[in-house]
N, C-alpha and C positions, 0 to 999 in steps of 0.2 A: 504493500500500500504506500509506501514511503517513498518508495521507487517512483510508482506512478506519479504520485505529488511532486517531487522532482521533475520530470520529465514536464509535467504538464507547464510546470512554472518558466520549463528551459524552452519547450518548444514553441507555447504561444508568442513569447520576448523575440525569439529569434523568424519566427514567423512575422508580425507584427512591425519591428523594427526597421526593416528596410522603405516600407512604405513612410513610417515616419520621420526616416531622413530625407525622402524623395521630398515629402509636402512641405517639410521645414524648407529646403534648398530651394523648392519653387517660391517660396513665401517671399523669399530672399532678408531674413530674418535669422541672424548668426548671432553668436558671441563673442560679446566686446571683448578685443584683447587687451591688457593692459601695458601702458606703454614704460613703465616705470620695470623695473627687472630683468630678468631674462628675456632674450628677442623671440617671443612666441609669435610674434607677425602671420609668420609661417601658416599658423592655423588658423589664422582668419577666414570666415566662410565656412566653418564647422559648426552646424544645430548645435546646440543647447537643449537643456529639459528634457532630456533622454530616462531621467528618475522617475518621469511621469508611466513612462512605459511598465519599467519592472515593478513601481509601485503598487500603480492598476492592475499589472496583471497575480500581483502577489494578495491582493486584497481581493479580488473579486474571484479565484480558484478558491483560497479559503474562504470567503462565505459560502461556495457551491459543494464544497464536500460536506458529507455527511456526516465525515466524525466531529465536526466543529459543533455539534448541537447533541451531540451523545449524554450532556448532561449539563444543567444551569452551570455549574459551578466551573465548568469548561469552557461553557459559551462565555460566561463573564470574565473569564480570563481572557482569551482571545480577542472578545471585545475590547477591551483594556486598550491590547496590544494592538490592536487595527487604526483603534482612535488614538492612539499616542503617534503611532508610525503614519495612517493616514495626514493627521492633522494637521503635524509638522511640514508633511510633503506641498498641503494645499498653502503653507505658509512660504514657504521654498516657490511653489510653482508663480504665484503673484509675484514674492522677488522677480524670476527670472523674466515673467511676459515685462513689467515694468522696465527690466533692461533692456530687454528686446524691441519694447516698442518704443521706448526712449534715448536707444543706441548709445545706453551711457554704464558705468561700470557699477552704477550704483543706483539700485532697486527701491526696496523697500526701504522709508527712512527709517531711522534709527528705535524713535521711540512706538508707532504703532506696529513695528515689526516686535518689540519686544511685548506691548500689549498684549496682541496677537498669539505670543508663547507665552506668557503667561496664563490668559482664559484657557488654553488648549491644555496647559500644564492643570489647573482646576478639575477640566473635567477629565485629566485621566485620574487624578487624584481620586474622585468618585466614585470613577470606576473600580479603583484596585480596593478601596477602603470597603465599598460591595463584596467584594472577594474576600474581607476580614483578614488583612494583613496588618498585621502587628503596630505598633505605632512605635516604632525602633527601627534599630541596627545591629546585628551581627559582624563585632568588631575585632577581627582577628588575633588572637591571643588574649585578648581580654573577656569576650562574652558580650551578653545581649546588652545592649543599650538604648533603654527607655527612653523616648524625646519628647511624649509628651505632644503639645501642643505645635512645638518647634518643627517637630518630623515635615510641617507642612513645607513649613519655610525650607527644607533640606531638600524635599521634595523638586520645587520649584527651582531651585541651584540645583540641583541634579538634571533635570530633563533639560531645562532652557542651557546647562552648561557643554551636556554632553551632545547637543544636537550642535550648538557652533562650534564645538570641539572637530568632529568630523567634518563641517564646512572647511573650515581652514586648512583641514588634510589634502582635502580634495582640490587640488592643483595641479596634478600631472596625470597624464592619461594614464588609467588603471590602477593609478596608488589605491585609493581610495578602496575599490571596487573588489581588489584583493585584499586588503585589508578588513574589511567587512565580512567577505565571506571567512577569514579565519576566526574572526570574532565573534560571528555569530554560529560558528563551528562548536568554538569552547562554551558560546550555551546550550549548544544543541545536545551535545553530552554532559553538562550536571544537571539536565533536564532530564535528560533518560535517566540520571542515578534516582532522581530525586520522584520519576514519577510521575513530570508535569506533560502530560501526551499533547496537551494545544499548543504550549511553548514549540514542542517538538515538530508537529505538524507545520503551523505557521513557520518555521525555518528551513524546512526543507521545500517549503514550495517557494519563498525568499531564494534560498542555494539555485535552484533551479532558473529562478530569473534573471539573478545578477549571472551565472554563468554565461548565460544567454544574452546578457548587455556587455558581460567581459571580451565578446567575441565581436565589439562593434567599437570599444572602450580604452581597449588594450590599443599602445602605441603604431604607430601613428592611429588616432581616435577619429572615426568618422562619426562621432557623436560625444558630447559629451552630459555626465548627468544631472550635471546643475543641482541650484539647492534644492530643488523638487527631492533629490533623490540622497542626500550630504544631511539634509537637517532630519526627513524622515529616516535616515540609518541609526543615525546618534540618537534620536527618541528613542526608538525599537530598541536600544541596545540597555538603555536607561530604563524602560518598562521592564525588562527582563531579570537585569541586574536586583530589581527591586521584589519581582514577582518568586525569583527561586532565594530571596532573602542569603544573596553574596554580593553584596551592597561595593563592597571593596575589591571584589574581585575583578572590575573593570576596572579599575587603575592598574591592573595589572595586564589584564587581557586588553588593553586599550590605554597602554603605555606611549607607543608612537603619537596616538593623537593627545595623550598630555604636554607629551614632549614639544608639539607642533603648535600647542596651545600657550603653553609657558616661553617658545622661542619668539610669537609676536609678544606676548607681555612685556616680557624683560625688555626686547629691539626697542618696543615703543617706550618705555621706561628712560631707558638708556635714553636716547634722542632727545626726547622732549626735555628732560631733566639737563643734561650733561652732551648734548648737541654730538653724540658717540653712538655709533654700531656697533654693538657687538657681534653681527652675525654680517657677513658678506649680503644677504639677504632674509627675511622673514616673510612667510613660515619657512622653517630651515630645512624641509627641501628643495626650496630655489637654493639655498648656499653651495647646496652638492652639483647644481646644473653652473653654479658661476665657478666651483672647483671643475667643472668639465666633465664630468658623470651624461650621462646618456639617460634617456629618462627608462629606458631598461633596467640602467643597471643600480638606481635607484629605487623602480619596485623592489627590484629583489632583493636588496638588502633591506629596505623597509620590513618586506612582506615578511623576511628571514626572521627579522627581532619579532615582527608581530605575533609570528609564530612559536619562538624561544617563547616569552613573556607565556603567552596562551595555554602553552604546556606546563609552565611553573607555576602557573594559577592552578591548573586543572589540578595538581601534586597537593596546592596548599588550601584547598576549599574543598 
């Protein structure tokens, strides 16, 4: 059955996807390159919103399977996870039509983009407290950790943090896309220890689509997945982290996009304070394309540590 849900996720993406690079390319409606960085010029005339694809097609296979309603307490799980991962994606998709149709680098403004993830942050919050998840933390080496009131507030630093966390990754053809499916690997197994079969479900028809956009994604990109598809990963990955109650185990399993996250902090720190970079460029893997790395050879050592970390979690959770 798992197979099948895989496949289905793979083949409709891959079926699907060429039409929707053709109608973007006729629209004549690309994605802005940015002129500041590395000379990505090159890929001007490449769609954008490619996320929309594997999205849709990951959210509309799972409402259509049957084991998705095998029992309330399943369904409200998956639901959870649909409207965390959906809702982020339709916050992502408005970025991107907004840059697209305003052929500027910068979408959605600041504050009602974070509005935005905040209400969507709310009602997954609703959803998962429906499912009677604890009002804590499981804090490694130490035990459970009551929050109280606060958990809400963690909550919302959680979802809203780990969905721009991934935005910022997502910069070079395929980083992203490989790094995802490894991450959403390592919950795909403490899902099966732990017993969570919609968690499980929901990710294997996810593996199936992003493989299916990896084959359009991967270097040189004839599509790329915008935040349609960058801010709905980091949600999903934040619902998850939450729902198998290994709250910390995505700082581990999802080390690279800390890493990617704290190298714009510190750059913009650095600068604005002390007019100094520390990094050739931010997010730091542009630094590896201005040391001369090949955006090949950047997945793969990304995707390498994504995968170290992923296994060292799985040992310690």
């Amino acid at each position: 059955m798992l197979l099948l849900e895989f496949l289905l996720g793979m083949v409709l993406t891959v079926v699907v996807m060429p039409t929707v690079i053709k109608k973007l390319k006729q629209s004549k409606e690309q994605a802005v390159i940015r002129v500041l960085g590395p000379d990505h010029q090159k890929k001007a005339g490449t769609p954008s919103i490619g996320g929309a694809v594997f999205g849709l097609v990951t959210i509309l296979v799972v409402l259509l399977l049957p084991s998705t309603y095998k029992s309330s307490h399943e369904f409200m799980v998956t639901l959870a996870l649909l409207v965390g991962f959906g809702s982020y994606g339709v916050i992502g998709a408005i970025d991107d039509i907004l840059k697209l149709v305003n052929h500027a680098d910068d979408g959605f403004a600041f504050k009602p983009k974070l509005l935005a993830q905040t209400i969507s942050a709310v009602v997954v919050m609703v959803l998962l407290f429906l499912t009677n998840i604890p009002m804590g933390i499981d804090v490694p080496f130490f035990g459970y950790l009551h929050l109280g009131w606060f958990f809400i507030v963690f909550l919302w630093f959680w979802f809203v943090g780990w969905s721009n966390a991934t935005n910022l990754t997502d910069g070079l053809d395929g980083l992203l896309t490989g790094l995802a499916l490894i991450a959403y690997g390592a919950y795909t197994i403490l899902a099966m220890r732990s017993g969570d079969t919609a968690i499980v479900v929901f990710n294997f028809v996810l593996f199936g689509s992003l493989v299916g956009f990896l084959c359009f994604n991967k270097p040189k990109a004839k599509i790329f997945m915008g935040d349609t598809g960058s801010l709905a990963l980091g949600a999903g990955l934040a619902v998850e982290s939450i729902q198998l109650h290994a709250v910390f185990s995505l700082l581990l399993i999802g080390l690279i996009f800390v890493i990617e996250t704290l190298s714009v902090i510190i750059q913009t720190i650095s600068y604005h304070y002390f007019k100094k970079r520390v990094f050739p460029m931010a997010p730091i893997h542009h630094s590896f394309e201005k040391f001369g790395w090949t955006e090949w050879q950047i997945d793969i050592a990304f995707w390498t540590v994504g995968l170290i970390t992923a296994v060292l979690a799985l040992m310690l959770f």
